[in-house]
C-alpha positions in Angstrom: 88.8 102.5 54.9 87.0 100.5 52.2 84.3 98.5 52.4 84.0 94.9 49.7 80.7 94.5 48.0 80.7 90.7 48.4 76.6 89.3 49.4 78.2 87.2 51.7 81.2 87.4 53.8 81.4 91.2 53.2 84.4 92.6 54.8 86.9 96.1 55.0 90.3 97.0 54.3 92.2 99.6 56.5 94.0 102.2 54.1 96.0 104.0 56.7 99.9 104.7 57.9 98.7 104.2 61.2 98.9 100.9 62.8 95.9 99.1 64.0 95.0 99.3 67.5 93.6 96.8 69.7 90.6 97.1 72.1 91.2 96.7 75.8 87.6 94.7 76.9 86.1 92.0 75.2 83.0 92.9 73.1 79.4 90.9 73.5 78.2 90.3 70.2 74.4 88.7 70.1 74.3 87.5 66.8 70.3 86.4 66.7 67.4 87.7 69.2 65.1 84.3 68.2 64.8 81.5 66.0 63.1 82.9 63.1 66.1 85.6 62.7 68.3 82.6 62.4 66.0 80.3 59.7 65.7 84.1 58.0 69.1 84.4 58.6 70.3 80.8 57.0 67.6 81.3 54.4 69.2 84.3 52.7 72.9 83.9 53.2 72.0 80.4 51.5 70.7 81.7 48.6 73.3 84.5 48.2 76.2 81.6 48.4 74.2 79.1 46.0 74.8 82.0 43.4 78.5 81.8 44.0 79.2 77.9 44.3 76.5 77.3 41.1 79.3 76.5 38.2 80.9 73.5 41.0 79.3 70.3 40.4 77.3 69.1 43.6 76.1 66.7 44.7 73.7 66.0 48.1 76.2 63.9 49.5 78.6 67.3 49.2 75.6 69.3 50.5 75.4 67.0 53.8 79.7 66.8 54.0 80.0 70.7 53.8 77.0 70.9 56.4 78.4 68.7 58.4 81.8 70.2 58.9 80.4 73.7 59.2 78.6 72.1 62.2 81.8 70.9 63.5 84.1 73.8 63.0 81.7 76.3 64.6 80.8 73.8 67.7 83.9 72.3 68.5 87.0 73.9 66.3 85.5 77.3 67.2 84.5 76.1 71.1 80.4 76.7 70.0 80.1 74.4 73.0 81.3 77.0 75.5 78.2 78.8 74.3 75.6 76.3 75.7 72.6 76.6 73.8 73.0 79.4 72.0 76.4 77.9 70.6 74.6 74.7 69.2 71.8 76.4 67.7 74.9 78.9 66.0 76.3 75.9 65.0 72.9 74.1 63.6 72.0 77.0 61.9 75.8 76.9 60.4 74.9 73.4 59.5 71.8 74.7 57.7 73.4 77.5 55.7 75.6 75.5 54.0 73.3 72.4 53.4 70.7 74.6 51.6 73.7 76.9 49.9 74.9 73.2 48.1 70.9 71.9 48.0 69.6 75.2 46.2 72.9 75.3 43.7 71.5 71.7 42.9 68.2 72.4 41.9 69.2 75.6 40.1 71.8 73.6 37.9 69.1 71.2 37.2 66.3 73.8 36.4 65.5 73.0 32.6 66.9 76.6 31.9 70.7 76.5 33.1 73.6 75.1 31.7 77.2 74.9 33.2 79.3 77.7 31.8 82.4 76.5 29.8 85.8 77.1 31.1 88.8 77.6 29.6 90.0 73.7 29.5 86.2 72.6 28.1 86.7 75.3 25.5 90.5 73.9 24.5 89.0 70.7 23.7 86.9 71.4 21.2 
């Protein structure tokens, strides 16, 4: 097995001639224990994925659009609502990720320091 190095999204790839099997019971993931694991949580996975959206332009009405469907996905597309609760506040804190992931890549591309990398077509029209 081999693990990816991504920040965010990290993820393994099974290297075997044996097929993959399948587990039998369901397993019961708890994936906060309080509310200041999930702002933590939503604070740094932000961050990380500001760093990898940074060269698209944004805007905050793209910040609140990508929030918003995260929202939706995880509540209803992904049945959050069966959840109670603790689904909506997965959800929210989905919603908040991704806001602050498109908000932070905002204020880094307008920090006086950065400037958006040329690509390949920019370069061909000089």
């Amino acid at each position: 097995m081999t693990y990816g190095l991504e920040p965010v999204h990290e993820g393994y790839t099974v290297i075997s001639d044996k097929p993959v099997g399948y587990l039998k019971n369901a397993i019961w993931q708890f994936p906060f224990k309080n509310f200041a694991e999930v702002m933590h949580k939503a604070n740094r996975y932000s961050s990380l994925g500001a760093e990898k959206i940074i060269t698209k332009k944004v805007t905050m009405g793209a910040a609140f659009r990508h929030g918003l469907w995260a929202f939706i996905k995880h509540y209803i597309f992904k049945q959050g609502f069966r959840d109670g609760w603790a689904g909506f506040v997965i959800a929210f804190g989905n919603f908040e990720g991704t806001f602050y992931r498109y908000a932070k890549a905002l204020e880094m591309q307008k920090s006086a320091d950065w400037k958006m990398p040329e690509t390949p077509n920019s370069l061909a029209k000089k």
